[in-house]
C-alpha positions in Angstrom: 110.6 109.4 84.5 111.9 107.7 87.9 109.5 107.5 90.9 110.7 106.0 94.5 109.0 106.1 97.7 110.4 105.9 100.8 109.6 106.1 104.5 107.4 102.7 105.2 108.5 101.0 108.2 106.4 99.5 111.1 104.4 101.3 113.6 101.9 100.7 116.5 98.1 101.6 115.8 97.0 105.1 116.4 100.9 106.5 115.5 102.4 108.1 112.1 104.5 107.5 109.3 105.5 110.1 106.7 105.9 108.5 102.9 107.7 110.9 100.8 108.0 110.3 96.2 110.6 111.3 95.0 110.0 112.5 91.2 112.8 112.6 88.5 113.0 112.9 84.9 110.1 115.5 83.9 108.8 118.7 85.7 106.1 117.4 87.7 103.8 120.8 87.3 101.4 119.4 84.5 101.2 116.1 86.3 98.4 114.2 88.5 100.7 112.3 90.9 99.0 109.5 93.0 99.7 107.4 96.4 97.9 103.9 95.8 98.8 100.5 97.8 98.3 97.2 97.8 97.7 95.0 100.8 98.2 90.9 100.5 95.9 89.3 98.9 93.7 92.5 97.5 93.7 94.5 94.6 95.6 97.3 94.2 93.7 100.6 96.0 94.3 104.3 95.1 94.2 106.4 98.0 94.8 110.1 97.2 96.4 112.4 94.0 97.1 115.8 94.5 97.7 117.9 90.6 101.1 119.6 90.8 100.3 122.9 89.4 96.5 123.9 91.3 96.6 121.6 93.8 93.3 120.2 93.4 93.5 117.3 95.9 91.6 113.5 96.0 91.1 111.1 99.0 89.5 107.7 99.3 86.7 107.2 102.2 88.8 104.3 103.5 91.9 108.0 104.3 90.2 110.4 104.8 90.5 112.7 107.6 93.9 110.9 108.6 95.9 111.2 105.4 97.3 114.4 104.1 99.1 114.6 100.9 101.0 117.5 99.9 103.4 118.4 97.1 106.7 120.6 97.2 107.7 121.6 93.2 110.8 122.5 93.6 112.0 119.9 95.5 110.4 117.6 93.0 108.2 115.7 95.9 104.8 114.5 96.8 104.6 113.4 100.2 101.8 111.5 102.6 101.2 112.3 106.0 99.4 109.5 107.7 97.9 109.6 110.8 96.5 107.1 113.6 97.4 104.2 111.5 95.2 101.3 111.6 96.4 97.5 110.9 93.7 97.9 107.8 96.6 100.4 106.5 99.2 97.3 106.4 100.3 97.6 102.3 103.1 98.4 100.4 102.3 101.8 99.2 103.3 103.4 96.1 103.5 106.7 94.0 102.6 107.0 90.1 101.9 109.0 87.8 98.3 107.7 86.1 98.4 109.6 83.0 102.0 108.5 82.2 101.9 105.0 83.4 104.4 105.3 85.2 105.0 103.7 88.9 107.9 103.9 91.9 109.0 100.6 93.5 106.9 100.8 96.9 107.6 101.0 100.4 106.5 98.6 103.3 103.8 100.0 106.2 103.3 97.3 108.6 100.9 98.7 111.4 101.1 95.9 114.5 101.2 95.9 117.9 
């Protein structure tokens, strides 16, 4: 199973970024699939899962109500729509798969003025 993320980049506070994970190697339906990211110096956070086949969705306090995740199946994606970014959100952010320990390289979201 192959997992990449992409979409990071740098943005002012308040705008948006759009991370999409890119899912390969197994048909995601009976999958948990996760967002979680690390900033410098912390420990690794998980930040919200959606379950491919119901839906059911999770977000952390520290997203909710700016982050939306969403899954398309049969494009084999899981993407996060963040929202009035905040230079807390500065991490590399990355998708896995919990229950498979499996992991994507991450992607870069620097929020700065």
């Amino acid at each position: 199973v192959q997992l990449q993320a992409s979409g990071g980049g740098l943005v002012q506070p308040g705008g948006s970024l759009t991370l999409t994970c890119a899912v390969s190697g197994l048909t995601m339906n009976h999958y948990a699939i996760g967002w979680f990211r690390q900033a410098p110096g912390k420990e690794p956070e998980g930040i919200s899962c959606i379950t491919i086949d119901d839906g059911m969705i999770f977000y952390a306090d520290s997203v909710k109500g700016r982050f939306t995740i969403s899954r398309d199946a049969a494009k084999s994606t899981v993407s996060l729509q963040m929202n009035n970014l905040k230079p807390e959100d500065t991490a590399v952010y990355y998708c896995a798969i919990p229950s498979l320990g499996a992991r994507g390289q991450g992607t870069l979201v620097t929020v700065s003025s």
